[in-house]
N, C-alpha and C positions, 0 to 999 in steps of 0.2 A: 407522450410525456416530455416536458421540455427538462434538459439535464447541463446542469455548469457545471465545468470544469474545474479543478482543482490543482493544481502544481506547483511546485518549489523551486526555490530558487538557489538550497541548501543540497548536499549530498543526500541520497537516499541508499542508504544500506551502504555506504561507505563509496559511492560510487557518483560522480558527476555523472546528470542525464540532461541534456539539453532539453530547453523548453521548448521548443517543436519538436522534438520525439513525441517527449509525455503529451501535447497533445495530438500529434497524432493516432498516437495508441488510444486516449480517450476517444478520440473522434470515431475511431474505429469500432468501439469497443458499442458506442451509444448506437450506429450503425447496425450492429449486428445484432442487437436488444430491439432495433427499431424507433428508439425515440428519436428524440429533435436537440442535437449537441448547440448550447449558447455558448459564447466563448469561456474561456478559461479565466480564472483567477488567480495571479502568483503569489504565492507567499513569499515575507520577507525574508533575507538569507539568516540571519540571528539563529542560532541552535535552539528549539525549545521557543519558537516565538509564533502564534495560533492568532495574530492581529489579524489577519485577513482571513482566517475560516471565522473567528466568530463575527465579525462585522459580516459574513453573508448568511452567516446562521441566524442573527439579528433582523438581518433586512426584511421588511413587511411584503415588499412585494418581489421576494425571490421565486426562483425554479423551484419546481416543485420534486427536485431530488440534484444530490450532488456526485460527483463521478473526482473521485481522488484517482493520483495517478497509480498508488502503491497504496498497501494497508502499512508501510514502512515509513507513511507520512504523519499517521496516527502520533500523536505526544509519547516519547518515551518511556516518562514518568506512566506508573501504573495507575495512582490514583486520577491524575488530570485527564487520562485514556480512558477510564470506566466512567468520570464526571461527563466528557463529552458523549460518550456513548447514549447515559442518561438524560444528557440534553439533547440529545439527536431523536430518543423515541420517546419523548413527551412533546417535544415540537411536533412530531408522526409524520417524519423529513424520511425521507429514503435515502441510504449513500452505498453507492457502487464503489469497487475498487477495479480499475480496468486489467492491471497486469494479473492480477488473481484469480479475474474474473469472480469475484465475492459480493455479497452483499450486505448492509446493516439494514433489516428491518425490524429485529426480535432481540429478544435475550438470546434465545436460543443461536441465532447469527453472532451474537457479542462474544458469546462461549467458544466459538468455531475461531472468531479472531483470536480468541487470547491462546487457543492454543496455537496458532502460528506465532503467534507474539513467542511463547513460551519456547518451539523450535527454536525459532531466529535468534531468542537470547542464549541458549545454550551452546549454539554452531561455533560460535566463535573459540568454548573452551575445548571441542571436539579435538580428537584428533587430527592435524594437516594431512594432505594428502601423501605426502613422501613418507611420515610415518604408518599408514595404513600401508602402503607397499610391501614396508619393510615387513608387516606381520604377515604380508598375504603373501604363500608361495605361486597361487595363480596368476593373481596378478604378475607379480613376476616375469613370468615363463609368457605370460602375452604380451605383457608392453615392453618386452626385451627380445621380441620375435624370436622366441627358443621353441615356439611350439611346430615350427617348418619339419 
């Protein structure tokens, strides 16, 4: 199965990742599935901007599956994330995610992303790590090497 690549040119999960990582990790990832990696497509850096996923979601004579770099390149917005989903399995397009190693072929897969959507949104109001310490006396006692 021949599989394009996908990649940003934007922060992903709050984090710059250079575009030869992402695609080497794609490359990688198509490798180890055994298909045949075409090169990558970058998306424009713009927050919330899908110009380059749907121009190949569009294209008549695309790969016959897409390989994002993260499921954290998905749209934000909740509703434009369930519309392309529903545009992804009426087209009966396959999309991998290589860092997750995940995949869209079902509803049933669309369910499995949204609850990582749903982790991912919530991490951020979690607790930091410094206040977790503070609650934990184990923690404590190991990362303060008192346990000698």
């Amino acid at each position: 199965m021949k599989i394009r690549g996908y990649i940003s040119s934007r922060r992903i999960n709050g984090e710059s990742i250079p575009q030869r990582v992402q695609n080497l990790v794609i490359r990688d990832r198509c490798q180890y599935l055994g298909h045949d990696y075409v090169l990558s497509a970058a998306e424009y850096s713009q927050d919330e901007s899908f110009f380059i996923l749907e121009a190949i979601l569009n294209e008549e004579d695309s790969s016959e599956a897409l390989m994002f770099y993260s499921i954290q390149q998905l749209p934000y917005d909740d509703k434009t994330r369930l519309n392309l989903y529903i545009e992804i399995l009426k087209k009966k397009k396959k999309i991998f995610f290589a860092l997750e190693g995940s995949e869209l072929n079902n509803y049933i897969d669309a369910k499995h992303i949204e609850e990582i959507w749903a982790v991912s949104k919530i991490l951020p109001s979690c607790l930091n790590n410094n206040s977790w310490q503070e609650t934990n006396s184990a923690s404590k006692i190991f990362l303060n090497n008192e346990y000698k």
